[in-house]
C-alpha positions as CSV (number, residue, x, y, z in Angstrom):
1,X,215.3,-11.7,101.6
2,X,212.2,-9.3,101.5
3,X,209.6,-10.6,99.4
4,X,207.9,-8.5,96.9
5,X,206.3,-8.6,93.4
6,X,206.3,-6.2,90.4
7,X,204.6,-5.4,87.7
8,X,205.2,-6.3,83.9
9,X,204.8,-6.4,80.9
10,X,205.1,-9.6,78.3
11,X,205.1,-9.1,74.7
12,X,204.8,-12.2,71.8
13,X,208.3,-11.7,70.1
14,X,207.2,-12.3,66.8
15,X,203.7,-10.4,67.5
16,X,204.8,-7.2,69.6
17,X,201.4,-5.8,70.0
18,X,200.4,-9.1,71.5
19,X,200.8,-8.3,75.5
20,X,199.6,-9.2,78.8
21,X,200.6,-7.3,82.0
22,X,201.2,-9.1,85.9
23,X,203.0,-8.9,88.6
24,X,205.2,-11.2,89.6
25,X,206.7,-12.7,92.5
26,X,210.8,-11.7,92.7
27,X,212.9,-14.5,93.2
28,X,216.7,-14.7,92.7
29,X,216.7,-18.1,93.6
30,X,215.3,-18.6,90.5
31,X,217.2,-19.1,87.0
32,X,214.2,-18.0,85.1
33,X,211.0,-16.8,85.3
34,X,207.9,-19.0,85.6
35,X,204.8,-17.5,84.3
36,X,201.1,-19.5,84.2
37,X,200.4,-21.7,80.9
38,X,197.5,-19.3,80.3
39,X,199.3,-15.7,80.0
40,X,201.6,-17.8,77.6
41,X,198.8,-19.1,75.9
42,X,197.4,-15.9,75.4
43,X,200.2,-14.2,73.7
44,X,200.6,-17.0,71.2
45,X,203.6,-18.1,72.5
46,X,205.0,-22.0,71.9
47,X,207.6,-24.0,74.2
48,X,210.9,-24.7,72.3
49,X,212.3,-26.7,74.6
50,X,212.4,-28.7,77.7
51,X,214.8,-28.1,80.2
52,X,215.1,-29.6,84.2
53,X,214.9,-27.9,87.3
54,X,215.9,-28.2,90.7
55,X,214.3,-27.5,93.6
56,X,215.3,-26.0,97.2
57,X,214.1,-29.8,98.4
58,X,216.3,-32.0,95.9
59,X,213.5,-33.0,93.2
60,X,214.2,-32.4,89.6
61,X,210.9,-31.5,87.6
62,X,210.8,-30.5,84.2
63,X,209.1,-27.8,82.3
64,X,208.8,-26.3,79.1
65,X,210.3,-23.0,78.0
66,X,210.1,-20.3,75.5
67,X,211.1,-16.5,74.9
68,X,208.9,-13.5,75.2
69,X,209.8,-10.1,75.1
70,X,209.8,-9.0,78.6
71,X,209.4,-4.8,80.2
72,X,210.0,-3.4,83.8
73,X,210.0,-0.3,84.1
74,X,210.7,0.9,80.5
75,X,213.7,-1.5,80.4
76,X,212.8,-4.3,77.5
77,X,214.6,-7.2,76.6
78,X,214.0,-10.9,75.1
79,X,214.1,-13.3,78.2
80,X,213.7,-16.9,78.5
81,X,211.0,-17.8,80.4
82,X,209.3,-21.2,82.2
83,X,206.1,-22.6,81.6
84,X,204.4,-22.7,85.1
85,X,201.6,-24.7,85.9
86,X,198.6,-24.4,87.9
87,X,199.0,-23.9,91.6
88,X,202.4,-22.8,90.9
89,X,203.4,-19.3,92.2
90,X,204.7,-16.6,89.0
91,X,208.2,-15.8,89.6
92,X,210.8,-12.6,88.5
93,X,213.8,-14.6,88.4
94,X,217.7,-13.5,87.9
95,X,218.0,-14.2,84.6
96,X,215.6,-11.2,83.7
97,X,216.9,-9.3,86.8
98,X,220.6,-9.7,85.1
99,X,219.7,-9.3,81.3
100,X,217.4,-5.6,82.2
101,X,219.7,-4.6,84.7
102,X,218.4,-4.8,87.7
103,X,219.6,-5.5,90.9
104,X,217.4,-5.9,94.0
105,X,217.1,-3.8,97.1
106,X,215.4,-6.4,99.7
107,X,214.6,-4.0,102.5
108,X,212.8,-1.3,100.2
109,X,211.1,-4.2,98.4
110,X,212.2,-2.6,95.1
111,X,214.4,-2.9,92.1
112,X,217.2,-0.8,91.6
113,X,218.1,0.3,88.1
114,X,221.9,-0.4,87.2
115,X,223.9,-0.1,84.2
116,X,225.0,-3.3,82.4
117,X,228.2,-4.8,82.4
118,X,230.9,-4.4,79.4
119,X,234.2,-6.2,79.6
């Protein structure tokens, strides 16, 4: 798949006014998204859990996670996000992608609004 990144927004749940904007890497290999301790930090944000990942190799690492308040494109929703830490690249994974409504078009290297599913 095409790699690209886009732009968002993060917003404190319990502070709305408290944001921080980025772009970040998508990757629908990814359950959630993994943004860097220090954007997380900065919105006031706590961990509320620990949860284990794998990876494409076969190791298991852990990381904390939390919500935040997540915008693409005027599309906002509460998403569960990772903890990342340094060194670590910031992912857009398909939990956000799914939960917004967005589906990915790899060869214009952009997300494609789509309308959520209903049973």
């Amino acid at each position: 798949m095409g790699m690209f990144d886009v732009k968002v927004k993060l917003a404190n749940l319990a502070a709305p006014g408290r944001t921080e904007e980025l772009s970040l890497l998508v990757d629908t290999g990814a359950t959630l998204s993994w943004i860097p301790p220090e954007i997380l930090q900065k919105l006031g944000v706590t961990a509320f859990s620990r949860l284990p990942f794998s990876l494409a190799d076969g190791r298991v690492l852990e990381r904390d996670t939390t919500a935040v308040l997540l915008t693409i494109d005027g599309r906002k929703a509460p998403v569960s996000v990772a903890f990342g830490e340094p060194g670590e690249e910031a992912v857009l994974g398909a939990t956000a992608l799914e939960i917004l409504g967005f589906m990915v078009d790899p060869i214009a290297k952009k997300l494609i609004a789509r309308n959520l599913l209903a049973l």
